[in-house]
C-alpha positions in Angstrom: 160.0 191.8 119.8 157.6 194.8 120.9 154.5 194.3 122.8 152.3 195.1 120.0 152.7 192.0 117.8 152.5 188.3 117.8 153.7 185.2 116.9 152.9 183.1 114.1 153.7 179.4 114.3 156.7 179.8 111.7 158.3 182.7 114.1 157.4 185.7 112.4 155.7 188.1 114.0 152.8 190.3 112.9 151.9 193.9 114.4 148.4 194.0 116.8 147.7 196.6 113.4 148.3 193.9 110.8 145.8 191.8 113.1 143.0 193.6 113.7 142.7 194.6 110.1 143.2 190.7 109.0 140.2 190.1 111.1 138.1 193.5 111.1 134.8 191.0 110.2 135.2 188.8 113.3 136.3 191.2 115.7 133.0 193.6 114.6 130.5 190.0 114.8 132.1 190.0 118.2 131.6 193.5 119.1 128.0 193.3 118.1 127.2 190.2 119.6 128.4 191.9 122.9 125.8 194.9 122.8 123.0 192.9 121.6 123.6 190.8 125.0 124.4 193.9 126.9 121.1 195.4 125.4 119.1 192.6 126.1 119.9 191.8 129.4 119.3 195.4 130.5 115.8 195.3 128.8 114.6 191.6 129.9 114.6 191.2 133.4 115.0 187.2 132.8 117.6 187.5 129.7 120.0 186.5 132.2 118.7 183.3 134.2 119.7 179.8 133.5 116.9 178.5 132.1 117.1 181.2 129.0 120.3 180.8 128.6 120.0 176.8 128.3 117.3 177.4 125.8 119.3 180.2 123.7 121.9 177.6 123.3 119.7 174.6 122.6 118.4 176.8 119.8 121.8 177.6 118.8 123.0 173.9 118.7 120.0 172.9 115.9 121.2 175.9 114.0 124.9 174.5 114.0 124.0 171.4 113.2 121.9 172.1 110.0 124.6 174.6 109.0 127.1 172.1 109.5 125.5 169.7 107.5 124.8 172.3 105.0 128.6 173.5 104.8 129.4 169.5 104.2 126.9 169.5 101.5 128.5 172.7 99.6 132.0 171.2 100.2 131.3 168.2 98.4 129.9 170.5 95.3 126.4 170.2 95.5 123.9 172.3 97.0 120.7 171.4 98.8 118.1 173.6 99.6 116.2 170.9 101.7 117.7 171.1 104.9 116.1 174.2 106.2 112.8 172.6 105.8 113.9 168.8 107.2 115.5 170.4 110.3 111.8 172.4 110.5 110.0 169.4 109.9 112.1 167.0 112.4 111.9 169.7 114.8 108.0 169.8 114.8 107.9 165.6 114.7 110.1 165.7 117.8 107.9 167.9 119.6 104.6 166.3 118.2 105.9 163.3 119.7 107.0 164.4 122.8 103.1 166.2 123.6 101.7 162.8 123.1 104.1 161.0 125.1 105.9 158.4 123.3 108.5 156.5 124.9 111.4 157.8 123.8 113.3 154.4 122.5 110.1 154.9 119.9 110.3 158.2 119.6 114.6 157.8 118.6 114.1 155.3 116.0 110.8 156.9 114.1 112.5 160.4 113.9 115.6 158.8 112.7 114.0 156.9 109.8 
């Protein structure tokens, strides 16, 4: 076996070439998402810290979810155009809630009904 391929789970092998042109799509999303990082953290001084970061991917986490939910709902054959809006709305609840200081036992069981 040469250096430039791989194994598959049922032992055959496929050439790096065969591999990079079954996945052209990811490995550019990947590429892009590495310059737009690279790009941004050379621009914004405070791309970089901890606290952006932890937000980025608390934004990113809401997005999964609803897209998760959304790829459940397109699975089972139907198709829902709601969600965007409910995960807007429960997203402006939550923080409604939290700027007038609920205890959050309350605030749990009102934005889950």
């Amino acid at each position: 076996m040469s250096a430039s391929s791989l194994l598959l789970p049922q032992g055959k092998s496929v050439s790096l070439k065969q591999f990079v042109s079954r996945h052209i799509n990811e490995i550019g999303l990947l590429v892009v998402i590495a310059i737009l990082y690279l790009v941004f953290s050379l621009n914004a001084p405070g791309f970089i810290s901890l606290n952006n970061q932890m937000n980025v991917l608390r934004d990113a986490a809401t997005i999964g979810i609803a897209a998760w939910a959304m790829t459940l709902i397109i699975i089972s054959g139907e198709i829902d155009v709601s969600v965007g809006p409910m995960v807007a709305l429960s997203r402006c609840a939550w923080h409604f809630c939290c700027n007038l200081r609920f205890r959050w036992r309350l605030l749990v069981c009102w934005c889950c009904c």
